[in-house]
N, C-alpha and C positions, 0 to 999 in steps of 0.2 A: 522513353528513358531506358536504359541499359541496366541490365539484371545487375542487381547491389551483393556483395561479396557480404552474407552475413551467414555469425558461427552461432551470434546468443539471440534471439529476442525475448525480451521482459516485457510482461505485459498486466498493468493494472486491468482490476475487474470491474469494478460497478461504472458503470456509463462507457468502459469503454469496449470491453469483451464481455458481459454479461450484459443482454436485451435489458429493456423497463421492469420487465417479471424477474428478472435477477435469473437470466438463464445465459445458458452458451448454445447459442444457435448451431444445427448441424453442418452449416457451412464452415462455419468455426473451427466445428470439429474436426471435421474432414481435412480443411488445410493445416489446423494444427498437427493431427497424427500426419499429415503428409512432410511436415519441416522435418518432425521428430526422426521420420523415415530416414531423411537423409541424413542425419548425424546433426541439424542443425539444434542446439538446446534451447528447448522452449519452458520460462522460468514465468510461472504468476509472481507476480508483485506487486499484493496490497498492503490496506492497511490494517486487515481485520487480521486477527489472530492466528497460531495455525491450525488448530482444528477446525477451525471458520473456512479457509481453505479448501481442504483435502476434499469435501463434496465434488469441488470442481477440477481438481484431481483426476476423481473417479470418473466424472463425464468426460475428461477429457481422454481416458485410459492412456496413458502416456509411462505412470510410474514405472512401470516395468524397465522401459525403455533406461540406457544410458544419458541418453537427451531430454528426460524424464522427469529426473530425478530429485531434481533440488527446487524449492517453493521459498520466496524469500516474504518475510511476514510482518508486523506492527511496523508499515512506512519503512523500511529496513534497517530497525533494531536487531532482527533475526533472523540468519539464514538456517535452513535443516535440510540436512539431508536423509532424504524417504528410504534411499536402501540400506544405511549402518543405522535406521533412526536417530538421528542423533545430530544436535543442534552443534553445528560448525563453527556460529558466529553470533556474538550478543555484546548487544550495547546499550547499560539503563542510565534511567535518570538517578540522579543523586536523590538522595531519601530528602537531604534539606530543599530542593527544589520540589521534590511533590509534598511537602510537609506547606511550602510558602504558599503554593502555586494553591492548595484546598483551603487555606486560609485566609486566602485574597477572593477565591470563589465566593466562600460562605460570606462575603460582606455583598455579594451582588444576589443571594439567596438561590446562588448554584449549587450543585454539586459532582462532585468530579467522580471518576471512579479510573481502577486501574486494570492493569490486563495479564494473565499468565494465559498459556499455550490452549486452555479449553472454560475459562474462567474469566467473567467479569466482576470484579468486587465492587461495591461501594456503599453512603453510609448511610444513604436513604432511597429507597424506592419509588422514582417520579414518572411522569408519563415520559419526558424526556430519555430518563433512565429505560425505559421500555421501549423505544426508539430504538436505543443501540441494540440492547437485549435481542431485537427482532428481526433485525437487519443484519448481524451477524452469526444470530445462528448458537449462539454459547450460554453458557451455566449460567446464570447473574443470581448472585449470592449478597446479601445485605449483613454485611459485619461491622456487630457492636463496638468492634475495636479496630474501625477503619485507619484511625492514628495510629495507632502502632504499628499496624498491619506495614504503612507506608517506610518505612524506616528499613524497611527489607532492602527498597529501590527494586523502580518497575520497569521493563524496556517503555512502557509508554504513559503517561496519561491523559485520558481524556474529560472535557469539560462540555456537557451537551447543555445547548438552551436554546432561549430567543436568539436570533441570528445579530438584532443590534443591540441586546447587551454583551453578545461575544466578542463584539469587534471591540467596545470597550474595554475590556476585560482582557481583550488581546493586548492592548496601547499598555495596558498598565502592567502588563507581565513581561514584556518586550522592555520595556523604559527600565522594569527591577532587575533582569536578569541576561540582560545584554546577550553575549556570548555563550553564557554557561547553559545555555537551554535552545533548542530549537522552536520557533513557535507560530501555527500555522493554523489556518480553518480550511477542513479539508472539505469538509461540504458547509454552507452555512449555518449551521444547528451543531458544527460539532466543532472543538476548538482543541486542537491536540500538541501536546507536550513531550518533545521527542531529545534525547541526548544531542549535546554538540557535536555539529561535524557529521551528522546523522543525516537520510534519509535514501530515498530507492535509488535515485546513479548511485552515490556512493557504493550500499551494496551491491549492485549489478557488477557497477568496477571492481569491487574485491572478489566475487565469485568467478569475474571473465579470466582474473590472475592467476585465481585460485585453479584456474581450468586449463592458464597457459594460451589463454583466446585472446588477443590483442584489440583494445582498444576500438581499434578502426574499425572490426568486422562487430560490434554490437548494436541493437537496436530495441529501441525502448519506446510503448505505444503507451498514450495516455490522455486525460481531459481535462482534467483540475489539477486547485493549487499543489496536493501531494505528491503531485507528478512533477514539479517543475524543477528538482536537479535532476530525474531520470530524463528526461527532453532535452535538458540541457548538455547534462555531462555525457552521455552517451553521442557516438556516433553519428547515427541516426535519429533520431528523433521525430515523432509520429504523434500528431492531435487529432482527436476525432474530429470529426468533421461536426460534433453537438459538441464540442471542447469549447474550456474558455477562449475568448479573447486572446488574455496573456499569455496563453499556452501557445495558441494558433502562433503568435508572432514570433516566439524565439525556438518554433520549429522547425525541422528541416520541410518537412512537410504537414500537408493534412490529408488527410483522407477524405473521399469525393464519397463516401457511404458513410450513414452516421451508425451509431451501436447498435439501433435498432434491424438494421440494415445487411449483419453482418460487414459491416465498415472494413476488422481487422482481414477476414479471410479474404475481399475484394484485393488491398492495399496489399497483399503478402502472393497472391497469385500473380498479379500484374507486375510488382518487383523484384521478388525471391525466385516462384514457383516457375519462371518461364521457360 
C-alpha cells in the first residue's frame, strides 16, 4: 500500500493504544513522538475525562510539541488545549435530560453519575460506581444533592451496571429522547449519555478546521461502539484488530496487530512512517 497523506491522527485509548494493563507500550511511544516529529498532530480521544488523560500525555511526552498539544475528552464533548490550558470546545447535556435520564435509572435500581475535568460525582457509592472510579483514575465524590447538583448540565453522563440491564435501560432512553440525547454503551457495563450531534469524529472534524487540516488528510484508530463516528467520519479510519465487529466492517482498515501487540505503532510505520 502507498504511504497515506495524513496531518491528524485521533486516537482512542483503552483497547486500542493502551495494552490490558492500561499502558502505552514503548513501540507506541516511539512511533507516536516520531509522527509528532514531523509536524503530524497526534490527538488522544477518549472517553474518560481530562485529567484522566494527561497521565498518558506524559508518557507519551508529546505536549511540548505543536503536534502535542491538544487532547479531546468525554467521547468529544471537550476539546482543551494543553499550551493556553484552556478548554476551546464544550458540549453538555441538558439538565432536563440528565435530571430524566437518573430518574428512569433509579426505577432499574441504577445509578448514574456525572463528570467535570478531574471529578466524578454521584448519589451513591456502588461497586459499579468503583469500577468507573478505578478505571479512570479521578476524584469520586458522593453528593447529597446529586439533583440539584445536575441542573448545572454535564458534558456527559454515565450510567454503569449489569451489562443486560443496560441495554434495556438503553431501548428506553433511546424510545424517550430520540434526538435530543446521544445514547451509547461504550463498553458493556457502562451506558453513556452524551449531547446531540456529539461524539469523537465530530470533534476531530472541528479540531482538523480548527487547524485548517482538511478532511482527507485525518485519521482516526479505534475498537468500540464510541469509536464508531470517529471510523466513520474521518478519512481514515482504523479498527483494532481486538475491535468490534461493527467497527471492523465500516473501516477503512484494520490493523493485522491487536492493542496488546502494539497494533497502532505496527499500522502507522507500515503506512505513514515509510
Amino acid at each position: 500500500m502507498n504511504k497515506l497523506d495524513v496531518r491528524l491522527i485521533a486516537l482512542d485509548l483503552d483497547d486500542t493504544l493502551l495494552n490490558e494493563n492500561r499502558e502505552i507500550s514503548d513501540e507506541n511511544v516511539r512511533v507516536l513522538r516520531a509522527c509528532t516529529e514531523k509536524g503530524i498532530y497526534v490527538v488522544l480521544c477518549s472517553g474518560r475525562a481530562e485529567d484522566a488523560i494527561l497521565p498518558f500525555i506524559r508518557r507519551l511526552e508529546i505536549a511540548g510539541k505543536e503536534a502535542g498539544r491538544y487532547l479531546i475528552a468525554i467521547n468529544g464533548c471537550s476539546i482543551f488545549d494543553l499550551h493556553s490550558r484552556s478548554q476551546i470546545f464544550c458540549k453538555k447535556v441538558e439538565p432536563e435530560i440528565l435530571q430524566r435520564t437518573n430518574e428512569i435509572a433509579l426505577k432499574y435500581g441504577l445509578y448514574s453519575e456525572v463528570y467535570t475535568a478531574d471529578t466524578i460525582y454521584y448519589p451513591k457509592y456502588t461497586e459499579w460506581t468503583k469500577l468507573d472510579v478505578d478505571l479512570c483514575g479521578l476524584k469520586g465524590v458522593e453528593d447529597p444533592n446529586y439533583d440539584e447538583l445536575l441542573k448545572n448540565g454535564f458534558t456527559k453522563m454515565l450510567v454503569p451496571g449489569n451489562p443486560k440491564v443496560l441495554l434495556t435501560l438503553q431501548d428506553e432512553l433511546r424510545a424517550e429522547f430520540g434526538e435530543k440525547a446521544v445514547i451509547f454503551t461504550s463498553k458493556p457495563y457502562f451506558l453513556e449519555i452524551l449531547p446531540p450531534n456529539c461524539g469523537k469524529g465530530e470533534a476531530v472534524l472541528w479540531l482538523a478546521n480548527h487547524l485548517g487540516i482538511d478532511k482527507s488528510k485525518t485519521m482516526g484508530f479505534g475498537d468500540s461502539m464510541n469509536d464508531e463516528s470517529m471510523i466513520r467520519l474521518l478519512e481514515y479510519g482504523v479498527c483494532m484488530a481486538n475491535g468490534l465487529e461493527q467497527i471492523k466492517q465500516i473501516a477503512d482498515f484494520v490493523t493485522e496487530k491487536d492493542n496488546n501487540n502494539s497494533g497502532v505503532a505496527d499500522f502507522l510505520e507500515k503506512n505513514i512512517l515509510l
